[in-house]
C-alpha angles and dihedrals in degrees: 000000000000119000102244128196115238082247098070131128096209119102127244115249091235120071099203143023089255091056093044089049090055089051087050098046086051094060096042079058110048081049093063093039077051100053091250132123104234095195088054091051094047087046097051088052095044086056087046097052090040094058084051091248 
């Protein structure tokens, strides 16, 4: 799936909170299956987008 700003036009693929929790819960999912720590990830990028990187 393609990075978006939050200035795009473009919709999101859920239609509610509940739908996009279920997306979220599945990649959380598919990380640990995956060895990898899924908060660490979220709050690297967070870092990332808050410096302006």
């Amino acid at each position: 799936m393609p990075s978006e700003t939050p200035d795009s036009p473009a919709a999101p693929p859920w239609k509610s909170e509940e739908e996009l929790g279920e997306h979220l819960f599945d990649v959380v999912r598919l990380a640990r299956a995956g060895g990898m720590d899924a908060e660490a990830a979220l709050r690297a990028a967070v870092a990332r987008f808050t410096r302006g990187s």
